[in-house]
N, C-alpha and C positions, 0 to 999 in steps of 0.2 A: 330647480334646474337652472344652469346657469345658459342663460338664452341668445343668440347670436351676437344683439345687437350689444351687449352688455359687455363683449367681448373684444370691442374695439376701443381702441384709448380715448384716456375721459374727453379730450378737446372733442374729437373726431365724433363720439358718443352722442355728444350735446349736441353738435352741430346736424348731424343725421337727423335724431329726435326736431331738431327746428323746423327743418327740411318737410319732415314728414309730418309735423302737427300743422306749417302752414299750409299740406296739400289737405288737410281734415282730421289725422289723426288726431286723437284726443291725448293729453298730455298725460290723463291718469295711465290710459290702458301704454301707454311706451315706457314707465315708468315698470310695470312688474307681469304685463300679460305677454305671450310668445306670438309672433307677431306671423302669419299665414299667410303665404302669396298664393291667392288665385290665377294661375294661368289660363288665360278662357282666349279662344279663339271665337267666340262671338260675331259675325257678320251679316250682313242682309242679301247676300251673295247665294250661298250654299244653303241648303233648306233645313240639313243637318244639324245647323250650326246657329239658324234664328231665333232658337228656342234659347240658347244659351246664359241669354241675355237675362232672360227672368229666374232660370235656374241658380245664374249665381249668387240673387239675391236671398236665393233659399240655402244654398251652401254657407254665406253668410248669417245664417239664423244660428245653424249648427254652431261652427265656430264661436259665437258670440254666446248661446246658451253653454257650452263648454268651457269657458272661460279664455278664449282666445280672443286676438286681433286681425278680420282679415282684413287683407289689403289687392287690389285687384288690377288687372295688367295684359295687356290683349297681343295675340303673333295673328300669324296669317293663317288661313284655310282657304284654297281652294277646290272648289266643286268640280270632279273629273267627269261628272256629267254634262257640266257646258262645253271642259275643254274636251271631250272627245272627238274626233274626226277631223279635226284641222292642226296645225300646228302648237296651238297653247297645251294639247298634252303632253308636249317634251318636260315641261316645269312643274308637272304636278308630282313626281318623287323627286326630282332635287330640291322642291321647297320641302321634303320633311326635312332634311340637314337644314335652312333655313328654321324650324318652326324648334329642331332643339337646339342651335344655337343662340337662337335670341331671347329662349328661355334662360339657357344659360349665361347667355349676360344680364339676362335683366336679375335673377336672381342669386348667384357668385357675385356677381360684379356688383351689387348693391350692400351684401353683405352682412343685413342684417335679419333674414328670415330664419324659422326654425321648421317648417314645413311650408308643404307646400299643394294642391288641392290643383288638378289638370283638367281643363273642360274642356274637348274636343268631341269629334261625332264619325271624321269619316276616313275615307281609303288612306291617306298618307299624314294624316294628324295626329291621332291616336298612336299610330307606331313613331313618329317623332316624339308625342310628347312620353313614350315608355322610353325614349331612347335618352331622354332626358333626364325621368326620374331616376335611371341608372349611373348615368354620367352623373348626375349632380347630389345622390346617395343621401337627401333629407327625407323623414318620413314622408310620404305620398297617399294622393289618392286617386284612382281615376272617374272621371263623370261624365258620361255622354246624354244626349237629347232622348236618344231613343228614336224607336221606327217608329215611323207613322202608318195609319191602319187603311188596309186596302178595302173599298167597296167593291171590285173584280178581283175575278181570278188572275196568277200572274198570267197562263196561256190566256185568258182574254186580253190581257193588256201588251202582250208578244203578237197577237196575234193585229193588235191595230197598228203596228209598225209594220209589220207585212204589208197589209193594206195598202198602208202609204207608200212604201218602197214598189207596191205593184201598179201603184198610180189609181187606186179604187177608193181613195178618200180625200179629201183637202186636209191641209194644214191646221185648220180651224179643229177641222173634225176628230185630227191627233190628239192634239193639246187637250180638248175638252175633255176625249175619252181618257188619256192620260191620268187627268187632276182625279179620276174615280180611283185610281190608284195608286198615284202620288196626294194624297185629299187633304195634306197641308204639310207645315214645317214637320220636319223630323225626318230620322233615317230613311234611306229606301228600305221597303218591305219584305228584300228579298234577302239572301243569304250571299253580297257582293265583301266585298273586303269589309266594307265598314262595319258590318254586323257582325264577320267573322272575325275581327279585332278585336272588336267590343267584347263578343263571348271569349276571347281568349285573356282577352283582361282579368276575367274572372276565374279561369284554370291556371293563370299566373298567382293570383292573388292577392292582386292590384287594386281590386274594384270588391265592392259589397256584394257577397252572394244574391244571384238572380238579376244582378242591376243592370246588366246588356240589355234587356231584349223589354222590360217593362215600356210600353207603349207612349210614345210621345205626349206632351197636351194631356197627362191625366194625375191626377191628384197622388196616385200611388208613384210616381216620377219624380212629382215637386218634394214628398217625403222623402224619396231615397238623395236624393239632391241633398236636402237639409241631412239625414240621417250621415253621410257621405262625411260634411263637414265637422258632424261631434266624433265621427271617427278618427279624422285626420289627428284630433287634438289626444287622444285616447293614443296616439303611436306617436308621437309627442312628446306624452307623459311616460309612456313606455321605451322610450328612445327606437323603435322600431324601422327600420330602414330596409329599403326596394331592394340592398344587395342580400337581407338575411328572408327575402321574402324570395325573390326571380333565381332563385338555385339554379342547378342544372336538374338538379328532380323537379322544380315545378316548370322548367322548358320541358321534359319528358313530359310529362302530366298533358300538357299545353298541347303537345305533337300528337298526345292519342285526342284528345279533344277534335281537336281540327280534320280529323282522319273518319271520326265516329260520327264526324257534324255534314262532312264531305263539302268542309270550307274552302274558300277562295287561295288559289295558288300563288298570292301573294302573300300571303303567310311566308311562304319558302326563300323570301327576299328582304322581309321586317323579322323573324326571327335571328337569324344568323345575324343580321344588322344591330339585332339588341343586343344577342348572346357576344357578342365583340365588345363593346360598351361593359357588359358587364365582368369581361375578362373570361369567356367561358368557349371552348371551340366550338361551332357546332356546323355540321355540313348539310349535304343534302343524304350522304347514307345515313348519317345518324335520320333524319325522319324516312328515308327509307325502311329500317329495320323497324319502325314501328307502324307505319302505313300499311306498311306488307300485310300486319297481321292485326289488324286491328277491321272490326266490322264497322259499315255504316249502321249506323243508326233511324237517321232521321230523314226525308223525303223532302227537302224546302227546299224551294224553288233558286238556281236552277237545276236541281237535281229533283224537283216534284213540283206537284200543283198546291204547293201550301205555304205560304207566307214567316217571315218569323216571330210574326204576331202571334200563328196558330201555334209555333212553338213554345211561344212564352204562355200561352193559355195553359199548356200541356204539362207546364211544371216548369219549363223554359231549362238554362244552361245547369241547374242545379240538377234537375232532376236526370239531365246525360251523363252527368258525372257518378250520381248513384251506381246506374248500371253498369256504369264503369268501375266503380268501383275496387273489382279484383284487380286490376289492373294499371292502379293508379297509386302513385307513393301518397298515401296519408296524412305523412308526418308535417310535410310542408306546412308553411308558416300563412298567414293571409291579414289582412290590412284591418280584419279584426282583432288580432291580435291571439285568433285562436286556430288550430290547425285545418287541414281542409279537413281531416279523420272525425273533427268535434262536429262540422260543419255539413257532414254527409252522415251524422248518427243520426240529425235530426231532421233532413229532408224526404219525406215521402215520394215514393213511387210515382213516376210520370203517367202520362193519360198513354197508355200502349198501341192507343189509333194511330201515333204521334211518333212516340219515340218507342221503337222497339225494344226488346232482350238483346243480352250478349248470343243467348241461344236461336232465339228467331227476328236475328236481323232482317234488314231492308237488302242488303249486300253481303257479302264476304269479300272484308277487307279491297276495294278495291277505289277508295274515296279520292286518292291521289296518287300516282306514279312518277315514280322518278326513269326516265326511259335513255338508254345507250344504246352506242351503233356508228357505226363511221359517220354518219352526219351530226351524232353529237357527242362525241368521246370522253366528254365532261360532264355531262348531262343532260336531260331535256325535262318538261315537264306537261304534266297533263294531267286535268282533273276528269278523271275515268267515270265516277260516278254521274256523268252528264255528259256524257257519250254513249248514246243509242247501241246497244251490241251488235246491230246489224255491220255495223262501219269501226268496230273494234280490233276486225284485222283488217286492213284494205292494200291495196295495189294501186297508185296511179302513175297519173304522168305529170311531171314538176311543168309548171307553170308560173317564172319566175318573174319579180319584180321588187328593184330596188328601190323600196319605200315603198309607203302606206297610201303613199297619191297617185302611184302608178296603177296599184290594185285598184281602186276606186273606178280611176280612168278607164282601165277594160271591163270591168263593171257596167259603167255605164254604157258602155260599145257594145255590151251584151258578147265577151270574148272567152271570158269565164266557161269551161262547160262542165259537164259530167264526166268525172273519173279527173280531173283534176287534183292534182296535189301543190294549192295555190302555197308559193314560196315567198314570205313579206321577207326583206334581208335590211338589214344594215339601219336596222330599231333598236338595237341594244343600249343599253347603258352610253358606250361611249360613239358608236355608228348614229345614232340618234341624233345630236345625242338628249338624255335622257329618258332612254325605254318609255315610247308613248304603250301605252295600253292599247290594243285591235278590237276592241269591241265591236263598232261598226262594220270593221272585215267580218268575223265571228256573223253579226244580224246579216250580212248581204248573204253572205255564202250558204246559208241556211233556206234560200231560196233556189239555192242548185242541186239537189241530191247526188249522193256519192262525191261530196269532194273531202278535203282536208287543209286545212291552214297551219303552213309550219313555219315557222318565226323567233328569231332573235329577239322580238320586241315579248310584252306581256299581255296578260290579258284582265278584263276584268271579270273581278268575283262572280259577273250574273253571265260568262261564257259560256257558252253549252256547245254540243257538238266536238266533230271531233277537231279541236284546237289545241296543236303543239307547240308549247314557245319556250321561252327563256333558254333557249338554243346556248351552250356552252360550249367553245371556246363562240363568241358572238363572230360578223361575218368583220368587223372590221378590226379586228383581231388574225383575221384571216383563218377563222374558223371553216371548214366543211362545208359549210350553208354555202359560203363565197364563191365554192366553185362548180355549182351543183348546173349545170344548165338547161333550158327548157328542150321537152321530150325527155329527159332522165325520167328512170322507172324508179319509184319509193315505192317501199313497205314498210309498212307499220303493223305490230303485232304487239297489245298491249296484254294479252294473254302471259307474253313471255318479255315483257319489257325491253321491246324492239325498237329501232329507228336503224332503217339500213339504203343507205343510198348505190344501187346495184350499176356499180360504178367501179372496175377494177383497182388496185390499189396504183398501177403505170398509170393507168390514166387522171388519176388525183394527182399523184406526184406533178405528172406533164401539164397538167394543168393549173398549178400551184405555182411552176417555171412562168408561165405566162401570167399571174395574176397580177390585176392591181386594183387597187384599194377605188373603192368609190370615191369620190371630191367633191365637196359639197364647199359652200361658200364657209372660209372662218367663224364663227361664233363669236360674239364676244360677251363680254359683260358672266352672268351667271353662267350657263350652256356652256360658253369656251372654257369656264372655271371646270365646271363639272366634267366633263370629257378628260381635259388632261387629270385627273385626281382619282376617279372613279375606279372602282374594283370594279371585279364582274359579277353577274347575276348570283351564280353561286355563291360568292362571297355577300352578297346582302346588298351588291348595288352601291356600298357605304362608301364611304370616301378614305383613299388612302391616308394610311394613319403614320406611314415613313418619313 
C-alpha cells in the first residue's frame, strides 16, 4: 500500500520522517511500516478517562504486533460530573466540536497517517471523536476505559444524595458512600450518555464486538484494547473506512439499539450531529419512526435497579442486538472487517433476567419520545422508559424560571411545591449558551412529588422522572417556552405524545407583541463563538456549517 506519508514530496518526506524519528520514531519502521495515530484523551481529571493512559500502551502492543507504527497525541475531556450545577456545564458540548477539531488538525494537518485508533470514555468525547473519524474518513477504531464495578445498588447510591439534599448525612458521609459506587477509575456504572455512546459505537460498528460495557481495571479490557489495535491495522490493510462502515443502515441499527437499551437522550443531539459529518440527513422523526415501535429491552439504571456491569455479565451490547435481530439490517459493515449478520451468527443468547425477548419485553416500545404541541412545535423529548407511569399524563401549574440558578434559588426557599410544572428557559444551545445538562434540577425535583421539569436546556443519561427538554424552537429563539407564564396550566400526555400549553392562540400571539429576549452579559472567547454558530437541538447542537 502506498502509505500517507510516502505521499508527500521527497524534500518535505525526509524532513517529516527527521521531525518524527527525533520525537523517537524509529527510522526503520518510517521507512515501510503505516504509521497509526492514537487520539487518546487521557487525563487525571475525569475518572473515565484515567484508565486511558495504560490502555494505550496496550493498543500499542496491537499495532506493533500487526506490523504497524503507533504514534500517540492527546485533546481534551471533560468530566460533566464535576461541571454539573454551576456554570462550567455550558462548555462541556461545545468542547466536543473542540475535541474533533483538534483531532483534525493534529491529524490532516500533520499529514502523514494512515489510520487512526480513538480513546475516549464519556458524555461528549466519544461523540466528538465519531464526529471525527467521519470528517476525517481514515480507517478507525474506537476504545473506551469501560465502567467501573458498583459495590451498591444504584437506588442505594440515589438514595444517599437524597440524604444529603435532605440535610440527614454530612458531606464526608456522601463521598464515602459514593466511592462504593463509583469504586474507582472507569465509566459511571449506569446507563448515562457515556455508556450509551459506547454501546452505540458497537451498533455503528465502530468498536469491537462487546467492547462497550467490558468492566474497567480488568484483564479482559487491557485485551480488547490491545485486540482493538491489530484491528485498526486489519482495515488498513483492507483500506476500510468510517464512511463504508456508519451508513444510514447502521445509523438505523444504532436508533433501534438506543430504543431497546432505553439510552440516554442525548443520543438525539450526537447522532444527527454525526449523521451531518457524514453527509446523511437524519432528524428526530426519523428515530421517532423507530422508537415508536421498537420494545425496551433491558432494565439499567435509570430505567432499573441494575448496573451496566450486570449488563455486560448478561452477554452485554452483542447479546441485544441478537434479539434484535429481525429487525436490524445485517449486511452492515463493522471495524472487523466482517458484517454485523457474520457477527450475530456467532453470538449466543443473553442471560433473559437481564435482557428480555422481542416477545416478552421489559416495555412496549416506549424507551424514548419525541413529544409536540404548542410549547414545542419542533419537538421535545423525553426518555419515557424512566418515568414512573403514575405521572405519564399530568396536569400542572408552570413555575417559571429563567436559568438553572433561579430554580436552584427557589429550591432552596423551599418555593417549589407539588403539582408544579417547573419551567428552566433560556439553556439551549444558543440561550445558554451551550445547553448545560439539569441533572441536579432532575435530583432536587424528585424530592417534590407530582411535579415535572420542562426545559430548553438537556438532560443527563442518568435522568429519571418526568423530565422534558431539548425544547424546539429553544426560548431564545423565541420559541413557546419564552412566553409561557407562571400559573399557566400544562399537560403532558406521553401516551399520545403530548406537550400543550392550555394558553389560547390570542393570547400567545399578544404575548409574543410584548416579548423580549432575556440579556444576559456578552460572552466571549469560546461561548460567544458558540452562540453565534450554533444550530439547534434538533439539528445536533453542531455548529453551522454556512
Amino acid at each position: 500500500m502506498l502509505r500517507a506519508i510516502d505521499k508527500l514530496e521527497p524534500f518535505q518526506k525526509a524532513i517529516s520522517k527527521a521531525h518524527l524519528a527525533s520525537a523517537g520514531v524509529s527510522i526503520d519502521s518510517l521507512d515501510h511500516k503505516p504509521l497509526i495515530a492514537i487520539a487518546n484523551s487521557w487525563n487525571e481529571i475525569c475518572p473515565g478517562h484515567e484508565p486511558l493512559k495504560q490502555l494505550a500502551e496496550e493498543v500499542k502492543k496491537g499495532i506493533l504486533e500487526a506490523g504497524g507504527e503507533p504514534i500517540e497525541f492527546n485533546t481534551v475531556a471533560m468530566c460533566d460530573g464535576i461541571a454539573q450545577g454551576h456554570s462550567g456545564m455550558r462548555y462541556c458540548l461545545p468542547h466536543r466540536e473542540i475535541i474533533t477539531d483538534s483531532i483534525e488538525a493534529m491529524v490532516v494537518g500533520e499529514g502523514v497517517f494512515d489510520g487512526v485508533v480513538y480513546m475516549g470514555s464519556c458524555d461528549k468525547i466519544v461523540p466528538g471523536m465519531l464526529n471525527a473519524a467521519a470528517r476525517i474518513d481514515l480507517p478507525s477504531v474506537i476504545v473506551t476505559a469501560g465502567p467501573c464495578y458498583a459495590q451498591i445498588k444504584p437506588n442505594e447510591s440515589k438514595e444517599l444524595r437524597q440524604q444529603f439534599l435532605r440535610g440527614e448525612i454530612t458531606e464526608r458521609q456522601l463521598i464515602e458512600g459514593t466511592l462504593k459506587y463509583y469504586t474507582g477509575p472507569g465509566i459511571c456504572p449506569f446507563l448515562g450518555t457515556a455508556n450509551t455512546m459506547g454501546a452505540l459505537c458497537e451498533s455503528l460498528g465502530m468498536m469491537l464486538p462487546g467492547g462497550s460495557l467490558i468492566p474497567s481495571s480488568t484483564s479482559m479490557r487491557r485485551f480488547n484494547a490491545r485486540e482493538s489495535g491489530r484491528a485498526v491495522m486489519k482495515m488498513v490493510e483492507m483500506q476500510i473506512r468510517p464512511s463504508q462502515i456508519m451508513t444510514r443502515e447502521a445509523l438505523k441499527n444504532t436508533i433501534t439499539l438506543l430504543s431497546a437499551i432505553g439510552g440516554s437522550l442525548n443520543a438525539l443531539i450526537h447522532l444527527p450531529a454525526l449523521a451531518a459529518e457524514l453527509g446523511i440527513s437524519l432528524d428526530w422523526d426519523d428515530f421517532s419512526k423507530i422508537t415508536t415501535t421498537t420494545p425496551v429491552l433491558c432494565s439499567i439504571v435509570p430505567n432499573g435497579n441494575r448496573t451496566v456491569v450486570d449488563l455486560h455479565c448478561a452477554g452485554g451490547i452483542p447479546a441485544v442486538m441478537k434479539e434484535l435481530e429481525s429487525v436490524m439490517n445485517k449486511d452492515v459493515l463493522t471495524v472487523t472487517g466482517e458484517t454485523l449478520g457474520q457477527i450475530l451468527e456467532r453470538t449466543p443468547q443473553g442471560d433473559r433476567e437481564v435482557i428480555k425477548s422481542m416477545d416478552e419485553p421489559v416495555s412496549r416500545a416506549d424507551g424514548i419520545q419525541v413529544l409536540y404541541g404548542n410549547l414545542a412545535p419542533q419537538g421535545a423529548l423525553v426518555k419515557t422508559s424512566a418515568v414512573p407511569t403514575e405521572v405519564r399524563r399530568f396536569k400542572g401549574t408552570a413555575r417559571v424560571f429563567e436559568g438553572e440558578d433561579e430554580c436552584y434559588a427557589a429550591f432552596r426557599a423551599k418555593e417549589i411545591k407539588e403539582g408544579d410544572a417547573v419551567i428552566v428557559r433560556y439553556e439551549g444551545p444558543k440561550g445558554g449558551p451551550g445547553m448545560k445538562e439539569l441533572h441536579r434540577i432532575t435530583e432536587i425535583i424528585k424530592c417534590i412529588p407530582n411535579t415535572a421539569v420542562i426545559t430548553d436546556g438537556r438532560f443527563s443519561g442518568a435522568s429519571g422522572g418526568l423530565s422534558i427538554g431539548y425544547l424546539c424552537p429553544e426560548a431564545a429563539d423565541g420559541g413557546p417556552i419564552a412566553l409561557v407564564r407562571d400559573g399557566d396550566r400544562i399537560t403532558v400526555d406521553l401516551y399520545k405524545d403530548y406537550l400543550h400549553l392550555e394558553v389560547s392562540d390570542e393570547e400567545l400571539e399578544a404575548r409574543r407583541r410584548e416579548w423580549k429576549a432575556v440579556t444576559r452579559p456578552r460572552e466571549k472567547g469560546l461561548l460567544g463563538r458558540y452562540a453565534r454558530l450554533v444550530n439547534t437541538a434538533r439539528s445536533g447542537a453542531a455548529l453551522n456549517r454556512e
